[in-house]
C-alpha positions in Angstrom: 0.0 0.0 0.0 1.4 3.5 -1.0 2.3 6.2 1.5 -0.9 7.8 -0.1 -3.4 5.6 0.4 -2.0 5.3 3.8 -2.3 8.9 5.1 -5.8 8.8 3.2 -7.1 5.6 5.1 -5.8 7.0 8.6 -7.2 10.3 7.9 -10.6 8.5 7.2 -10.3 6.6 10.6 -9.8 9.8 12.2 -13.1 11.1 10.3 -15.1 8.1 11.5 -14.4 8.8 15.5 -15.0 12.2 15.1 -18.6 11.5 13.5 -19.1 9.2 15.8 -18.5 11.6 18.8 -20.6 14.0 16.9 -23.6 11.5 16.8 -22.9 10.3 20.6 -23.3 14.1 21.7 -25.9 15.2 19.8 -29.7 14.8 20.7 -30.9 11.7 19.5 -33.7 13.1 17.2 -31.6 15.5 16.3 -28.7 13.0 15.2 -29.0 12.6 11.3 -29.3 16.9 11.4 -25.6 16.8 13.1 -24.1 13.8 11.1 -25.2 16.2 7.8 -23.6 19.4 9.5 -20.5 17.3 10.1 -20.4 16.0 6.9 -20.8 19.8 5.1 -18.1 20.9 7.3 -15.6 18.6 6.7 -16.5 19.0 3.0 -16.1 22.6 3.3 -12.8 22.0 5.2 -11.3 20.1 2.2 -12.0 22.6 0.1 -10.6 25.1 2.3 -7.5 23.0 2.9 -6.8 22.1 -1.1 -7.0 25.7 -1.5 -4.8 26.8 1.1 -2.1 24.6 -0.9 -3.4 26.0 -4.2 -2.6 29.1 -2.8 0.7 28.9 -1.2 2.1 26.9 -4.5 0.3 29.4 -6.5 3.7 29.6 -9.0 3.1 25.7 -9.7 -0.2 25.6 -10.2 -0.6 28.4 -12.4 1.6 26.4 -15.2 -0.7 23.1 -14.1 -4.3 24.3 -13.7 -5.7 21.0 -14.3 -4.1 19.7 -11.0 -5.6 21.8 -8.7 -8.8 20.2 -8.2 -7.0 16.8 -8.0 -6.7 16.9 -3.8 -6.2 13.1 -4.3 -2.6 13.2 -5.4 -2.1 14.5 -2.3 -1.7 18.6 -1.2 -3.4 19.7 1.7 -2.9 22.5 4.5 -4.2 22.4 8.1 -4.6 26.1 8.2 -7.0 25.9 5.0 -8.6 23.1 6.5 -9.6 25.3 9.6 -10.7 28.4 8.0 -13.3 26.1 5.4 -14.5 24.7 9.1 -15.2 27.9 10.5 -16.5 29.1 7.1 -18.9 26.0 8.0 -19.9 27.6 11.0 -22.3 30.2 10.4 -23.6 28.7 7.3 -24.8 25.6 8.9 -26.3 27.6 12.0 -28.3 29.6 9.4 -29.6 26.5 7.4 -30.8 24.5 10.9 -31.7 27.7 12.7 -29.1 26.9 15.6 -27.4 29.4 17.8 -23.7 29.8 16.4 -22.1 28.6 19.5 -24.5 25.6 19.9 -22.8 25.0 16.2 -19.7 25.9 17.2 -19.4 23.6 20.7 -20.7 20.7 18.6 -18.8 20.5 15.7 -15.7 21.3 17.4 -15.5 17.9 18.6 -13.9 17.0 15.0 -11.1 19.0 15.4 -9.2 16.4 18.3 -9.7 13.2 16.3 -9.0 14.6 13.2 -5.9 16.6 13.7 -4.3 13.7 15.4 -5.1 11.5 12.7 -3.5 14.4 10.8 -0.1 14.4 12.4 -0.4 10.1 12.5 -0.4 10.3 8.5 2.4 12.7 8.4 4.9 10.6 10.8 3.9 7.9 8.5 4.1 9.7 5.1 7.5 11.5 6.5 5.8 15.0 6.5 5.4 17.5 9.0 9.5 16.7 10.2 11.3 18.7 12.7 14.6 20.1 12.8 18.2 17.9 12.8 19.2 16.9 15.7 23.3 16.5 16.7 24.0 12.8 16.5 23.7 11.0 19.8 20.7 13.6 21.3 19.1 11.8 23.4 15.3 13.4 23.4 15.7 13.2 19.3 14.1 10.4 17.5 14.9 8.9 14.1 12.1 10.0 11.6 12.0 10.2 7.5 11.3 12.0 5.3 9.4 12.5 2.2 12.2 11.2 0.1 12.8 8.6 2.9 16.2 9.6 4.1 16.4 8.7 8.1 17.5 11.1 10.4 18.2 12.0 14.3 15.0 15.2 14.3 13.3 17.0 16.8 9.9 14.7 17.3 7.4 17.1 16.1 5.1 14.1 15.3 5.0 12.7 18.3 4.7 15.9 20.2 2.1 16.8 18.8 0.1 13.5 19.2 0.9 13.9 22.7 0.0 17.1 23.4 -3.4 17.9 21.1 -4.1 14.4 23.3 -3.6 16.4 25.9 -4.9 19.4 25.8 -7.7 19.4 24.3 -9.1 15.9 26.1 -8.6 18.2 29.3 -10.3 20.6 28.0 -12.9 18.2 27.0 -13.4 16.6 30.3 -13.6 20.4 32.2 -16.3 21.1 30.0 -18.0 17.7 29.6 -20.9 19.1 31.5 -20.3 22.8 31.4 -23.2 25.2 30.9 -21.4 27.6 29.1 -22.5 27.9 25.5 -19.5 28.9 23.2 -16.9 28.3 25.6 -16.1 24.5 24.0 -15.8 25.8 20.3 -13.9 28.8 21.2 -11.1 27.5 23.5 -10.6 24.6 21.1 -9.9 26.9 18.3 -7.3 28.6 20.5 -5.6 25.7 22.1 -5.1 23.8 18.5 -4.3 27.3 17.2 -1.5 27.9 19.9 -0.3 24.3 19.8 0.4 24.3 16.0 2.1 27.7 16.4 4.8 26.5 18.7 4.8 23.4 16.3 5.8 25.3 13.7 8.8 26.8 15.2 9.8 22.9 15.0 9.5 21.7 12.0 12.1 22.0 8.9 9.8 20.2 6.1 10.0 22.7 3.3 7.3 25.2 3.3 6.4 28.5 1.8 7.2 31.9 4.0 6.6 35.6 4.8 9.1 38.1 6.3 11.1 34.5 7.5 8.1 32.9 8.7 6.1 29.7 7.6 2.6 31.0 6.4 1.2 28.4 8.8 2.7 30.1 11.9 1.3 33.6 10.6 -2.0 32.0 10.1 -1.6 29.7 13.4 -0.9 33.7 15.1 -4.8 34.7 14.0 -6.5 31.2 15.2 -5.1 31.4 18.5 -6.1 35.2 19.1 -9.3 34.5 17.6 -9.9 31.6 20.1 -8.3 33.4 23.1 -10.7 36.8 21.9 -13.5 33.9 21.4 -13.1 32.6 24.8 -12.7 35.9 27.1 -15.8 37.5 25.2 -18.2 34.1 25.9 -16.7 34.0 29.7 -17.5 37.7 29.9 -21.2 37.1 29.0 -21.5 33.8 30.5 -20.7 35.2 33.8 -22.9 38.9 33.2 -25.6 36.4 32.4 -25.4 34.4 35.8 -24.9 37.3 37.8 -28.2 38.8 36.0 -30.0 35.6 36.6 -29.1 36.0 39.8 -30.4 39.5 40.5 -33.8 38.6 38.9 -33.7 35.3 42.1 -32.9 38.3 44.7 -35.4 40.4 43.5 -37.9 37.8 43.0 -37.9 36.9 46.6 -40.6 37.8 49.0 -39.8 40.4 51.8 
């Protein structure tokens, strides 16, 4: 089996869980609605993510316009990938009438299972690489690369396995029964936005830059002060709300 089909069949397992989570936490008459909205935004999250890669290689592509719609021979960015997800967002609130962050909370669950199925196919496919490591470095790790050539690297791969793992099943099981609408969606976008920015600064797998950064740490700058923004505005509110609801039980009291 090619390298390929490989980081396509693991990135498909990774799809399955997170529909399945999707499914487990929704309502159950409500269940086929979510699998739908799950389904348009991981469409939309191709898209975005095939573009992202359009865009970044725009110098190749514009001498081989009939490749760019061929995602299958393989050309993808995370950072593409989030922004068609969060393109999802609003659209699929409007079509079932939900509130954004009910939309937002639930569909966020895709983002764990899929990212680490992510960063599984690249350790496999010898993508996503850190730096070289001085022979005989004792935290490095022997990874390949895309043109198979072994070699002592910092373990990007694995670290980030390990800590999107981590992180964000923490965050899931502090908010497993929260009451705070939009706090879910919001700190997972900032989380997985700060993690792949330190990630970044990692890796050494070639990839277009700005001012001598990698486009993805620019773009992994405005996820994680979106999310952090994201989060502090819903805790603001969330707490103005119970402190009104509050009041209104004071008041409501009998003398």
């Amino acid at each position: 089996m090619s390298s390929l089909n490989v980081f396509s069949l693991i990135l498909a397992i990774g799809t399955g869980f997170g529909l399945l989570w999707i499914i487990a936490a929704a309502p159950v008459v409500q269940r086929v609605r979510w699998l739908l909205a799950a389904w348009g935004t991981l469409i939309l999250a191709l898209i975005g993510s095939r573009t992202g890669f359009v865009l970044e290689h725009l110098q190749y592509f514009g001498s081989h316009t009939s490749e760019i719609f061929q995602f299958w021979l393989g050309g993808l960015t995370w950072e593409g990938a989030l922004a068609g997800g969060l393109i999802a967002l609003p659209l699929i609130a409007k079509i079932y009438q939900w509130p954004i962050r009910l939309v937002s909370d639930t569909l966020s669950r895709l983002v764990l299972p899929l990212s680490v199925a992510g960063w599984v196919a690249c350790w496999w496919s010898g993508l996503g690489y850190g730096v070289p490591l001085a022979d005989g470095t004792w935290w490095g790790l022997a990874v390949h690369d895309e043109t198979g050539l072994v070699s002592l690297r910092t373990p990007v791969q694995p670290l980030a396995i390990l800590s999107l793992i981590v992180f964000l099943g923490v965050l899931e099981l502090g908010l497993n029964r929260s009451e705070k609408p939009g706090i879910r969606g919001a700190a997972t976008l900032f989380i997985f936005g700060a993690d792949m920015l330190l990630l970044s600064f990692m890796r050494a797998d070639p990839a277009p830059a700005w001012l001598g950064l990698r486009f993805e740490s620019w773009l992994a700058m405005v996820y994680t002060l979106l999310g952090l923004l994201g989060t502090i505005i819903y805790l603001i509110k969330n707490s103005f709300f119970l402190w009104l609801q509050r009041l209104k039980r004071q008041e409501s009291k009998p003398l």
